[in-house]
C-alpha positions as CSV (number, residue, x, y, z in Angstrom):
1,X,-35.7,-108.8,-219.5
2,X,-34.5,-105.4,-220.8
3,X,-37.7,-102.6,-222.1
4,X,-36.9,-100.0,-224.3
5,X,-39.2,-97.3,-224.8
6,X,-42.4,-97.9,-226.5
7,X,-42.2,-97.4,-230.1
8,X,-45.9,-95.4,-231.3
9,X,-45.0,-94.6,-234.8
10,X,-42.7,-95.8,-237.1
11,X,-41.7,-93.8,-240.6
12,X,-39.6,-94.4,-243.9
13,X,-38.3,-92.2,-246.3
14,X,-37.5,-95.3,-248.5
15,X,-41.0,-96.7,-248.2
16,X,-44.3,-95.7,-248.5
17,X,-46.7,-95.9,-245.9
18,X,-50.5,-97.4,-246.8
19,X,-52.1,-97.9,-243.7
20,X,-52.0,-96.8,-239.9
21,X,-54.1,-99.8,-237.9
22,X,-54.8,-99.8,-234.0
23,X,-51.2,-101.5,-233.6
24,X,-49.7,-102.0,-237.1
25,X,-48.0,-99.5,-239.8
26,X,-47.9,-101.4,-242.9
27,X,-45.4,-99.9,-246.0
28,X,-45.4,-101.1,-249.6
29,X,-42.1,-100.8,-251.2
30,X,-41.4,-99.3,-254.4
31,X,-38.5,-101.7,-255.7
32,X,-40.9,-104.6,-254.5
33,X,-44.6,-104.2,-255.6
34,X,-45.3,-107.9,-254.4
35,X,-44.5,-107.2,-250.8
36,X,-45.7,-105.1,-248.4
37,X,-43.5,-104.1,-244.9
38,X,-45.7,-105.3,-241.7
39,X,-44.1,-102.9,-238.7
40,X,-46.1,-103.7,-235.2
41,X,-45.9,-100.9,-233.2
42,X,-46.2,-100.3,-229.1
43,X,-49.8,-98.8,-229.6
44,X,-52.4,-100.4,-227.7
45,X,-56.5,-99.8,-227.7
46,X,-58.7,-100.6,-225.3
47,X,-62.6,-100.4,-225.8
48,X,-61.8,-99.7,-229.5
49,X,-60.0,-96.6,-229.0
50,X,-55.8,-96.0,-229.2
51,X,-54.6,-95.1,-226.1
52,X,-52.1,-92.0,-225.4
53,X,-49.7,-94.2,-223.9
54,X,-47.9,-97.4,-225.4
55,X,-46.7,-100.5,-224.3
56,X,-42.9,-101.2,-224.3
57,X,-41.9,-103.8,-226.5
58,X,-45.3,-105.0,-227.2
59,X,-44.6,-104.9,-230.8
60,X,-41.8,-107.4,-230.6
61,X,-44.1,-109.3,-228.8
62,X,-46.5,-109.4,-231.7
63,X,-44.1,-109.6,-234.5
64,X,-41.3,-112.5,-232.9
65,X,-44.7,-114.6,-231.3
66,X,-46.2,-114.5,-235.1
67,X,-42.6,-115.5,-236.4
68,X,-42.3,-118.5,-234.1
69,X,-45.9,-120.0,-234.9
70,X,-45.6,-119.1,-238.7
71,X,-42.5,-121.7,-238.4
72,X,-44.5,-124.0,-235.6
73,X,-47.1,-124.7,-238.5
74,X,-45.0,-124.5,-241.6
75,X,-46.2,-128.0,-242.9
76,X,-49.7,-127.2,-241.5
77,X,-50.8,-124.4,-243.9
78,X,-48.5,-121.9,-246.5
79,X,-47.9,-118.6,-245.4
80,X,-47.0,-115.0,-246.5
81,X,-44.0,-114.5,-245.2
82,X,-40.5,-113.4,-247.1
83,X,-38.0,-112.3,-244.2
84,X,-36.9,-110.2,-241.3
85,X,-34.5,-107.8,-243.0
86,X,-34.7,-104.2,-242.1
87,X,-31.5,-103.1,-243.2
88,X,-31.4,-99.6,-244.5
89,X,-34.6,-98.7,-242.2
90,X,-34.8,-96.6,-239.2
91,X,-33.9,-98.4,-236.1
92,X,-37.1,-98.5,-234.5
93,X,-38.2,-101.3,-237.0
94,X,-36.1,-103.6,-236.2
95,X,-37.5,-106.6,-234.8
96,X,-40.8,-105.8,-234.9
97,X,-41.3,-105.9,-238.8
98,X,-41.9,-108.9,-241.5
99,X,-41.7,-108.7,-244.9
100,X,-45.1,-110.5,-246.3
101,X,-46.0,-111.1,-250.4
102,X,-49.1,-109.3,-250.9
103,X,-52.2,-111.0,-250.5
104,X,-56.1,-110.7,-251.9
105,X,-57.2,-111.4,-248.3
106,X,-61.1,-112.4,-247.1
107,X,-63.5,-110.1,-245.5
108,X,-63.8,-112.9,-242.7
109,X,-62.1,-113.2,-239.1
110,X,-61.6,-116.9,-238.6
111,X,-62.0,-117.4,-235.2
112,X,-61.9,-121.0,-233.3
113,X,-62.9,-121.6,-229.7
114,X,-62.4,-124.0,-227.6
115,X,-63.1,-122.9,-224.4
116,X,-66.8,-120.4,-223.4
117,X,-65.7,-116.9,-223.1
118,X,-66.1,-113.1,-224.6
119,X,-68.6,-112.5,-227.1
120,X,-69.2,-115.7,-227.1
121,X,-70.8,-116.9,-223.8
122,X,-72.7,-113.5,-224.2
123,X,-74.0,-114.9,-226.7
124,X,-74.5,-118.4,-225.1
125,X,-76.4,-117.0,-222.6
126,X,-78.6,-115.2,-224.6
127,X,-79.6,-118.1,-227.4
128,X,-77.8,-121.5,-226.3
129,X,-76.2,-121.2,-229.2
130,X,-72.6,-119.6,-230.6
131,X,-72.8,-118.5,-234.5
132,X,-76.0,-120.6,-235.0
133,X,-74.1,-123.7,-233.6
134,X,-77.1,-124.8,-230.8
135,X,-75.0,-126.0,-227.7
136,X,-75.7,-128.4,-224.3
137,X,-77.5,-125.9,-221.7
138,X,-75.5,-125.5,-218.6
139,X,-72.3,-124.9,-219.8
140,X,-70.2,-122.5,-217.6
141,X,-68.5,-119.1,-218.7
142,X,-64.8,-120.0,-219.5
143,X,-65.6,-123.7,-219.9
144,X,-64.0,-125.8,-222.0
145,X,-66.7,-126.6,-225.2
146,X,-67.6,-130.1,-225.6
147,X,-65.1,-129.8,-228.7
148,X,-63.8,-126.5,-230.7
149,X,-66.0,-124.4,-233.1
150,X,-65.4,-122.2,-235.9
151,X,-67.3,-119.0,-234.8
152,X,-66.5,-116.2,-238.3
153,X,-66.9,-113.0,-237.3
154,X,-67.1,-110.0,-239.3
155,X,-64.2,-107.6,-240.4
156,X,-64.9,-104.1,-238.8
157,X,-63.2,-101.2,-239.3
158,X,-64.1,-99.4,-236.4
159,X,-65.6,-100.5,-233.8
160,X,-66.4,-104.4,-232.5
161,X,-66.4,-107.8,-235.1
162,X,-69.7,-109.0,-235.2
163,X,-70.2,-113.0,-235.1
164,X,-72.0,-113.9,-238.1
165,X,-73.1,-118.3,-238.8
166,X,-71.4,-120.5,-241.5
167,X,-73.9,-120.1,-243.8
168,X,-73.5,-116.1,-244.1
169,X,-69.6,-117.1,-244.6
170,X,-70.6,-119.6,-247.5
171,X,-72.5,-116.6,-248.6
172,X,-69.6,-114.5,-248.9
173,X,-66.8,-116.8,-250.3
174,X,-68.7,-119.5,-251.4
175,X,-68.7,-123.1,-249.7
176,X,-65.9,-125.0,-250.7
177,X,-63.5,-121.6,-249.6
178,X,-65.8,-121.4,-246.5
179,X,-65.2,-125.5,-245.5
180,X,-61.3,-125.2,-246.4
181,X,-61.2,-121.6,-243.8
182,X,-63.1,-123.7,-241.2
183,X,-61.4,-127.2,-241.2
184,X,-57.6,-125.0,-241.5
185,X,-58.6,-123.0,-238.4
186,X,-59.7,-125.7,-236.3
187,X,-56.7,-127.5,-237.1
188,X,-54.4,-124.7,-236.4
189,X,-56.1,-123.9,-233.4
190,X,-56.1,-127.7,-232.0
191,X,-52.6,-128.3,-232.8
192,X,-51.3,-125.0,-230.9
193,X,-54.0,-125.6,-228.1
194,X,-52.1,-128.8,-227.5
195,X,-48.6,-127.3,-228.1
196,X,-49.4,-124.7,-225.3
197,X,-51.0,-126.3,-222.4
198,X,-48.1,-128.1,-221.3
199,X,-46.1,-125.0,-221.3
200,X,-48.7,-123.4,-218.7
201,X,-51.1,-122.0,-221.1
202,X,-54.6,-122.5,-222.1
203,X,-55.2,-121.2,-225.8
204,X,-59.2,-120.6,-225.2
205,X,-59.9,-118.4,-228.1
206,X,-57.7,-117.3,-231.6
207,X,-58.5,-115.4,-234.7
208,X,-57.1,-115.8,-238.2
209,X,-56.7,-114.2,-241.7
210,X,-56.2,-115.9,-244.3
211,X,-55.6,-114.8,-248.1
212,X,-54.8,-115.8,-251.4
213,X,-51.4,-115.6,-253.1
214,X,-50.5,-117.0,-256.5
215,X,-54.2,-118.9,-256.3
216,X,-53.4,-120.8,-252.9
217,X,-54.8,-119.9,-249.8
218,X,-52.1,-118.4,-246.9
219,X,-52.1,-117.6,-243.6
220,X,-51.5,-113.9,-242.9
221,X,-51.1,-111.0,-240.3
222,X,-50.3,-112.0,-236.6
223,X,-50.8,-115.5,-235.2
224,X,-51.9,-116.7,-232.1
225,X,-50.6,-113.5,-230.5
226,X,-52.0,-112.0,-226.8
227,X,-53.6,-109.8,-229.6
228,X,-55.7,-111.7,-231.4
229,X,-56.5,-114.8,-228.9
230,X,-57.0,-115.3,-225.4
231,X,-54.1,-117.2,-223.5
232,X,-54.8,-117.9,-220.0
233,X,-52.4,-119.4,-217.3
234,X,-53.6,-123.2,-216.5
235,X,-51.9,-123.3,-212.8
236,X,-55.1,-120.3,-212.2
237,X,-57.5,-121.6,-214.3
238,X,-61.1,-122.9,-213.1
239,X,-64.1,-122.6,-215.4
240,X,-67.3,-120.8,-213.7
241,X,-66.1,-117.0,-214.2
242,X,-63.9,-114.8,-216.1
243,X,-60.2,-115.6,-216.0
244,X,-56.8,-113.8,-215.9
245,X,-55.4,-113.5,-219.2
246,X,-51.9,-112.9,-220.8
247,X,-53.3,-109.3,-222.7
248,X,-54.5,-106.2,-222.1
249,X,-56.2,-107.4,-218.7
250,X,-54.4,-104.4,-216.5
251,X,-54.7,-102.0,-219.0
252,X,-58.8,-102.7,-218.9
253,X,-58.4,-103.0,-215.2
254,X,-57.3,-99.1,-214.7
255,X,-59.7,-97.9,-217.3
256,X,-62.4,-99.6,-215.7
257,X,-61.0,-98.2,-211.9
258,X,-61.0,-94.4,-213.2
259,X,-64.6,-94.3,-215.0
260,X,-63.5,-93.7,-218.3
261,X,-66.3,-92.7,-220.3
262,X,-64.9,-94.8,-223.2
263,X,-65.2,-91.5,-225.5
264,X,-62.2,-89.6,-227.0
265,X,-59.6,-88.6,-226.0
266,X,-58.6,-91.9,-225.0
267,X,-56.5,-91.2,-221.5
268,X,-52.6,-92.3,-220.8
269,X,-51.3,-95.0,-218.5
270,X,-49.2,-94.6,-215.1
271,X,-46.3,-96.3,-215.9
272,X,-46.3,-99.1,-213.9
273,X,-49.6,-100.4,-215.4
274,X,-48.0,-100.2,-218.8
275,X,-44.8,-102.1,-217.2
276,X,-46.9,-104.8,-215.8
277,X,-48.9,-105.1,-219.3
278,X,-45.6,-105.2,-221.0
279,X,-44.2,-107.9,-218.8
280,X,-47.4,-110.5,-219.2
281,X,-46.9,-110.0,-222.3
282,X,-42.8,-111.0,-222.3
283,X,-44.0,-114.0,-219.8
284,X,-46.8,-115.1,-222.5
285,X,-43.9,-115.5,-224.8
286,X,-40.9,-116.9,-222.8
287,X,-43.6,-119.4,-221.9
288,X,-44.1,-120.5,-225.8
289,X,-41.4,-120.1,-227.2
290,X,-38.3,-120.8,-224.5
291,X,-37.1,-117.5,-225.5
292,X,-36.4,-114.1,-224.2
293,X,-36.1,-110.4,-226.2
């Protein structure tokens, strides 16, 4: 597979930008007011802070993985998405940018889990339970669940999510909104769990946003990405520990092997730990999708 250099900033003179995220640059556009530009850059953060190097082609990643399961679960829930076309923008945004209608979106992460792991087996191990949901004792860290929960978790904007129960989601939205959120994210997650595991890979753990357009509820932002889920290879996989992942696992690695104090400023990456990161994930995609970059 070719890599190009990493791409940590993109700009327009033709658009205008609104927000700078850990990994996305998102534009409105002036001709358009019902759209917004979503441009996923190379950046990559680690222990909540951007790091000084980024990851080649890890924004394609993001933004052609998102584009193949938008289309994978077309007749399972609407979406936001217009198109691709970045014609008359600098060259550094094409293929890693999606045109998206604007959406009122919900101050909840959606997360399903189907397998013990992160956060949550902290949290297991702590309580016996995950988000108020009281679970079997015994159960082993990156075991499979007996069957997948909705576990919300807050939106932060610095800083970690924080797991909150069902209830203090019905609180927020309301309970019919909460019950469609859940039963949509369980299903999305159980149909691409069982879409992936015969192509090598064990989907334990996804987040979603969802939104409202035109009164319907959308899903929105990236999907079932080595971003925002955890994607392990099943030939390795045996419950009882932590596992290797299709992420950020090197990158952590190195931080953790030079005692970073976790404080700014964040430190760079020898190259060939930013070429391995890249790479798992170019393999987490080939591996879903059949295709290369």
């Amino acid at each position: 597979m070719s890599t190009s250099a990493p791409v940590l900033e993109t700009n327009s003179t033709a658009l205008k930008l609104l927000a700078r995220g850990k990994v996305r640059d998102i534009y409105t556009d002036p001709a358009h007011s019902d759209r917004l530009l979503i441009a996923a850059t190379d950046r990559i953060s680690a222990f909540d802070y951007i790091l000084a190097t980024g990851i080649p082609d890890k924004g394609r990643v993001l933004t052609q993985m998102t584009l193949f399961w938008l289309d994978f679960l077309r007749d399972t829930v609407p979406n936001h998405f217009v198109g691709t076309d970045t014609t008359g923008l600098p060259a550094e945004f094409e293929g890693r940018s999606m045109w998206v209608r604007r959406a009122k979106m919900f101050d909840v992460e959606c997360v399903a889990r189907g397998y013990l792991s992160g956060s949550g087996w902290k949290e297991y191990q702590q309580t016996g339970a995950v988000c108020g949901i009281a679970l079997p004792s015994g159960l082993q860290e990156s075991g499979a669940l007996p069957e997948p929960l909705f576990t919300p978790a807050t939106k932060a904007q610095s800083g970690h999510d924080e797991n909150i129960s069902f209830d203090r989601v019905v609180s927020l939205i309301g309970n019919e909104t909460a019950a469609k959120l859940r039963d949509l994210t369980l299903t999305i997650y159980t149909k691409a769990a069982a879409y992936a595991r015969p192509r090598g890979i064990i989907i334990a753990d996804t987040k979603f946003e969802f939104g409202v357009v035109d009164g319907e509820i959308v899903l929105a932002d990236e999907v079932l990405t080595p971003d925002s889920s955890r994607f392990w290879p099943l030939e390795t996989y045996k419950s009882g520990g932590a596992q290797p992942s299709y992420d950020k696992q090197y990158v952590r690695d190195y931080l953790e092997s030079i005692h970073w104090n976790k404080q700014p400023p964040a430190p760079g990456l020898p190259e060939d730990v930013a070429l391995r990161t890249s790479e798992k994930y170019k393999q987490a995609y080939t591996a879903l999708t059949g295709k290369t970059l």
